[in-house]
C-alpha positions as a printed Julia matrix, in Angstrom:
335×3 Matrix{Float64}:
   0.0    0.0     0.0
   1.32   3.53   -1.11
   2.0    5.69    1.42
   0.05   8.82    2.88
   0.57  11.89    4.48
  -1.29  14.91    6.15
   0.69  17.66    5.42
  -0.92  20.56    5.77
  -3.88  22.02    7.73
  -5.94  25.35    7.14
  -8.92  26.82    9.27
 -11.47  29.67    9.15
 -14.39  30.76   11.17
 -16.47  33.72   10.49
 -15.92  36.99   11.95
 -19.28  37.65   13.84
 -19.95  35.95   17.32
 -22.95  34.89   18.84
 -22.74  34.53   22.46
 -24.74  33.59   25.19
 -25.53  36.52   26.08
 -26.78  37.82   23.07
 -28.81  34.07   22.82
 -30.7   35.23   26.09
 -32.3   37.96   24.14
 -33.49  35.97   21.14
 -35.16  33.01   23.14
 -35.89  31.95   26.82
 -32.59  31.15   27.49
 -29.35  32.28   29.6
 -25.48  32.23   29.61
 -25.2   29.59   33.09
 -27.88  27.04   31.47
 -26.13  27.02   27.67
 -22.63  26.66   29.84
 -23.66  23.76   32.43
 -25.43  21.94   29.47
 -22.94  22.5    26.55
 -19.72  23.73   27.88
 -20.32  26.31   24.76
 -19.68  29.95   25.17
 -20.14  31.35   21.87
 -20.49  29.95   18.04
 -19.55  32.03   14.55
 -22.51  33.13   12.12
 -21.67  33.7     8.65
 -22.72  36.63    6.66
 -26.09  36.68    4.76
 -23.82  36.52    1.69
 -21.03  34.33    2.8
 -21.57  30.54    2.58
 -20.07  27.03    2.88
 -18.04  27.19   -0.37
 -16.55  30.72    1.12
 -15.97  29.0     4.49
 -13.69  26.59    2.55
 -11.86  28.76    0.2
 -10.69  30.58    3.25
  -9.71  27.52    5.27
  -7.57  26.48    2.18
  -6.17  30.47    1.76
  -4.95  29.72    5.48
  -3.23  26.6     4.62
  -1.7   27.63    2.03
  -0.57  30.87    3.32
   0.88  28.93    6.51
   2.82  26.05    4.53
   3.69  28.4     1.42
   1.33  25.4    -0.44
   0.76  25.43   -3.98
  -2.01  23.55   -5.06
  -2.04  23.85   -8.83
  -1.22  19.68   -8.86
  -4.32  18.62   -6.53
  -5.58  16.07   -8.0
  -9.13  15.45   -5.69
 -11.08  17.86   -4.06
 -13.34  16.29   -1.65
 -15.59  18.51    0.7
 -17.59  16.78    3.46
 -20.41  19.27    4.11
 -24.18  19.1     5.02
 -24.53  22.87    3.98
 -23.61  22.77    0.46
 -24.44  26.18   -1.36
 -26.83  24.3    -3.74
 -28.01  20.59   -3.99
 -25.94  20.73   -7.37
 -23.41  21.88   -8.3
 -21.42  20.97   -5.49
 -19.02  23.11   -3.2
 -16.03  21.03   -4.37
 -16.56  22.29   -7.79
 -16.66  25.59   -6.88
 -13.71  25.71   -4.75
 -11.93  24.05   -7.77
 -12.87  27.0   -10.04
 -12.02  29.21   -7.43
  -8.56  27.78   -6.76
  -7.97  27.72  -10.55
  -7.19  24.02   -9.73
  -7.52  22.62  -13.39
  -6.69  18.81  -13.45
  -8.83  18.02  -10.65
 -11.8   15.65   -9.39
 -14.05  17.25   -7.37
 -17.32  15.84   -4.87
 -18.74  16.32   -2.0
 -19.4   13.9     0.57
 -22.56  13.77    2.92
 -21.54  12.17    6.67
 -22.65  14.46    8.87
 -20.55  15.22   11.47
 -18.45  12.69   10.76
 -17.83  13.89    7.66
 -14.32  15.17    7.63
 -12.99  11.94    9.09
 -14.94   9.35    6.21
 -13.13  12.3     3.63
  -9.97  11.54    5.5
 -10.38   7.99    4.82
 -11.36   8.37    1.46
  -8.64  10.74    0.44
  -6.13   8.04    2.06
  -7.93   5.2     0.1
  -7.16   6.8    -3.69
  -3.78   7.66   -2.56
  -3.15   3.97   -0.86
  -4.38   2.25   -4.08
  -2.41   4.68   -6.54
  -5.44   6.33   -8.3
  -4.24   9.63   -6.8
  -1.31  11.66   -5.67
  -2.49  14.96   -3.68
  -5.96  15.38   -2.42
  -7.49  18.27   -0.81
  -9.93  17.69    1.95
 -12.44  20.13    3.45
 -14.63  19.73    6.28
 -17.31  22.96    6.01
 -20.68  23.59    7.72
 -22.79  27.12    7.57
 -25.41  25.42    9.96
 -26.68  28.99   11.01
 -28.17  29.18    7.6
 -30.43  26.22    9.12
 -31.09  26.64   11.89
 -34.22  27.83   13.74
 -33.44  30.82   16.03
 -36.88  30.71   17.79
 -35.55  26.83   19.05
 -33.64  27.06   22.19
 -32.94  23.16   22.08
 -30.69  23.67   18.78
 -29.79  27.34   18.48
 -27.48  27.32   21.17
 -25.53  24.77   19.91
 -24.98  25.16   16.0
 -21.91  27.75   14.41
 -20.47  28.18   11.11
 -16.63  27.36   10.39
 -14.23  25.32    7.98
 -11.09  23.37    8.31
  -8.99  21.97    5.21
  -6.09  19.63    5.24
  -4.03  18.35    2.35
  -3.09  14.54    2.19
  -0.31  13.57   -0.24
   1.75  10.41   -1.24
   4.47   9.78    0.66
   7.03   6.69    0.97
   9.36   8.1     3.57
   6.65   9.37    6.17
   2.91   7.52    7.04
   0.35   9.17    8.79
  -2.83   6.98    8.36
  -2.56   4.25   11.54
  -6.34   2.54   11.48
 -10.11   3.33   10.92
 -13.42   2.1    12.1
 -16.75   3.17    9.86
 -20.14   2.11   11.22
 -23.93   3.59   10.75
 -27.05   2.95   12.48
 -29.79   3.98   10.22
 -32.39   2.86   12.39
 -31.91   6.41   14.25
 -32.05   8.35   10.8
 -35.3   10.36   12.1
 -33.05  11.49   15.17
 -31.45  13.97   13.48
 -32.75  15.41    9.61
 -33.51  18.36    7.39
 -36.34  17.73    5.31
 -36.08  16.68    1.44
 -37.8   15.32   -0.96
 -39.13  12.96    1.28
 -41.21  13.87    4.58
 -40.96  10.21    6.06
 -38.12   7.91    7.1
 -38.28   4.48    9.15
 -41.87   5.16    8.67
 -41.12   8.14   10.86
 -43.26  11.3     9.52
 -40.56  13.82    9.77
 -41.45  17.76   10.68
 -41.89  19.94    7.0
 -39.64  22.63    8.07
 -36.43  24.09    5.62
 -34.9   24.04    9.62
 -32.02  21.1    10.94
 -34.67  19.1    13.43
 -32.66  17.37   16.1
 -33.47  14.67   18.89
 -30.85  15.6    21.32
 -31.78  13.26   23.89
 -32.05  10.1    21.53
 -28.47  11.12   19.76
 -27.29  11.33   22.93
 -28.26   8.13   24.42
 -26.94   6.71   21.08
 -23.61   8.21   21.3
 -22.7    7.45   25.16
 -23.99   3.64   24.23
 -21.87   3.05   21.31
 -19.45   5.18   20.46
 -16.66   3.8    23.2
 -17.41   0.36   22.25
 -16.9    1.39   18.47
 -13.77   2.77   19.35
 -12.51  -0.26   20.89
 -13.03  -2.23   17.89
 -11.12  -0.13   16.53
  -8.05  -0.59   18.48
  -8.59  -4.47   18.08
  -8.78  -4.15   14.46
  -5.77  -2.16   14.01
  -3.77  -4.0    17.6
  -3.18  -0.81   19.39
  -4.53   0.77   22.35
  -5.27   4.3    24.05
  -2.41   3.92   25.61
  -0.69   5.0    22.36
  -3.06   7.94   21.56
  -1.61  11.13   23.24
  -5.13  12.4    21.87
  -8.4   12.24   21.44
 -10.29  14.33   19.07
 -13.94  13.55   19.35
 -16.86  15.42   17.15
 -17.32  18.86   19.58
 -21.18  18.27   19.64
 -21.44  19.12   23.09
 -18.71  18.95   26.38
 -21.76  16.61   28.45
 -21.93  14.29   25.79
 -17.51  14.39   25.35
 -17.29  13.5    28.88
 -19.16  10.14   29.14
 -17.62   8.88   26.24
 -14.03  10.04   27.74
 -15.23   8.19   31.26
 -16.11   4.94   29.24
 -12.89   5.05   27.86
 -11.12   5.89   30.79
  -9.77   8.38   28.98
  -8.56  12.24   30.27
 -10.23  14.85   29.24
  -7.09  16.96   30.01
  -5.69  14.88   26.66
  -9.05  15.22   24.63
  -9.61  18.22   22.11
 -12.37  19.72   21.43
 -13.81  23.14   19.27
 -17.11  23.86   20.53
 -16.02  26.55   23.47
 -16.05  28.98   21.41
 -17.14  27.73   17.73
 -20.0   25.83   19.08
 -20.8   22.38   17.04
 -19.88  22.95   13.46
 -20.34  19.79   12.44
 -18.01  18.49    9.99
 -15.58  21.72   11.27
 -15.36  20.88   14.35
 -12.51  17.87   14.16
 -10.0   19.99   11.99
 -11.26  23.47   14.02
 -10.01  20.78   17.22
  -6.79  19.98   15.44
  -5.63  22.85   14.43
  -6.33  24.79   17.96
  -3.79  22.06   19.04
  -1.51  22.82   16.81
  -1.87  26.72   17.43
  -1.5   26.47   20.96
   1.47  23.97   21.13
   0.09  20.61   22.04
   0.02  19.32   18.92
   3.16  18.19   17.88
   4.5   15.82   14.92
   5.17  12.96   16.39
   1.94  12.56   18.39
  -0.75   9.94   17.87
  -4.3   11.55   17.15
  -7.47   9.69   17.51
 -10.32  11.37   15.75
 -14.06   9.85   16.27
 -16.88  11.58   14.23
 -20.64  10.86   14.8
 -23.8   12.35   13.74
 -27.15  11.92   11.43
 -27.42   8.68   10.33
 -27.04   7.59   12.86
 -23.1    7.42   10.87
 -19.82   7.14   12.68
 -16.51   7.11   11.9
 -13.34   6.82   13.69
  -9.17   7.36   11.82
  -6.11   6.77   13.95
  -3.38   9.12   12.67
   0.14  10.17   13.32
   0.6   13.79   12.94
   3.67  14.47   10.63
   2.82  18.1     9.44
   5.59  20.05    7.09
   7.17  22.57    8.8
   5.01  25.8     9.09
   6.48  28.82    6.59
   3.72  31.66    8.13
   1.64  32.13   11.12
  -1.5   33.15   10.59
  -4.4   34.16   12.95
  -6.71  32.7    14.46
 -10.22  35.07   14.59
């Protein structure tokens, strides 16, 4: 199997916050009960005119900026999003024309939250089998643009944000370890948007253009399986935690973090997470997690990263990575 590499990593968030506070005056709501049930602070709304493809072009901009990256020989574009700009033509193909990235594939990938890790995996497949040799991965959500404001159960959770890594072949230097991928589609009416179709398990779904989530049932779901899917995953690939220094879980939500953390026996003082001050951005919020590690020195090559994604689907999807970066050229910040 061909070798493969992250090498590079790019974020962006939107300038404007939304904080608590200002949550308390849109809906019956206040700062202590979003903190003690969240652990979120504050999330990032994008413009009326700024959307997921923008997101991602800026993510990218940062990463190459940061590793002096040229990316006229990408050969894939793969953006995992559930907020594309249109159903068709997808963001991919926009950031491609964008970019001015001519020889290039381009798709985007519907996961959910977990996403950026199955576009991970399937960036490291076409390398591994040789159909590819530098692939551009985006993980992009502009979940304000669906989300219901008068809904205090999903409002103060959702924010807008990007991350983008590049994966490339290399024979001298491997960063992908192990994987797990799993669904549970008899949850799919846990967490939706409506589409052409108002019913699923026989499960008449709510007609609103709004996300409609079950927090409680997701929840449940999560703290039950999760941890045990994560353990397969170590027996599948004959490691342990003891050789992740750490854990990168989906930033839904810090309550739902910590059970799977105490399952796992895991610290939370070695487990990243986005969603202080991003809130959950979905398929942003792994490579938002990343990257914060990176920016504020934790991160290091070298390290062993665990990431777990989970969300509608009920789809889940874990990648067990050694961080192996190129050496950064420019800082950049971090809004």
């Amino acid at each position: 199997m061909i070798g493969t590499r992250i090498t590079a990593i790019g974020t962006y968030v939107p300038e404007k916050k939304l904080t608590n506070f200002d949550l308390e005056k849109m809906v019956d709501t206040n700062n202590d009960w979003i903190i003690q049930r969240t652990g979120i602070k504050e999330r990032r709304i994008a413009r009326p005119d700024e959307f997921t493809s923008d997101l991602c072009i800026s993510a990218v901009k940062d990463l190459m900026q940061r590793y002096n990256k040229n990316l006229d020989d990408v050969d894939m574009i793969i953006v995992a999003t559930s907020t594309p700009d249109f159903p068709f033509p997808s963001v991919a193909s926009i950031i491609q024309e964008n970019l001015g990235i001519k020889e290039a594939g381009a798709i985007d990938l519907s996961a959910a939250c977990a996403g950026f890790v199955y576009a991970l995996h399937t960036a490291h497949s076409y390398i591994a089998a040789g159909l590819h040799k530098k692939v551009l991965v985006i993980g992009a959500d502009a979940l304000s643009k669906i989300t219901d404001y008068t809904d205090r159960s999903t409002c103060i959770i959702f924010g807008d944000g990007a991350g983008a890594v590049l994966v490339e072949k290399d024979e001298s230097s491997k960063s992908f370890i192990g994987f797990h991928l799993g669904s549970d589609g008899s949850g799919a009416q846990h967490v939706y948007r409506i589409g052409l179709s108002k019913k699923v398990n026989d499960t008449e779904l709510l007609d609103t253009q709004y996300l409609v989530q079950n927090g409680r049932e997701v929840f449940r779901w999560v703290v039950r399986n999760v941890p045990d899917n994560i353990r397969k995953m170590f027996k599948k690939t004959k490691t342990s935690l003891n050789d992740v220094d750490w854990f990168i879980p989906h930033s839904a939500n810090l309550r739902l973090i910590e059970p799977i953390c105490e399952k796992l026996d895991y610290p939370m003082g070695k487990t990243l997470y986005s969603l202080v001050n991003f809130g959950n951005t979905s398929a942003a919020t792994i490579p938002l997690a990343l990257d914060l590690g990176i920016r504020e020195g934790k991160v290091k090559n070298g390290d062993r990263v665990l990431m777990y994604g989970f969300g509608s689907g009920l789809v889940h999807a874990g990648q067990l990575l050694e961080v192996n970066f190129d050496e950064v050229k420019n800082e950049s910040r971090f809004l």
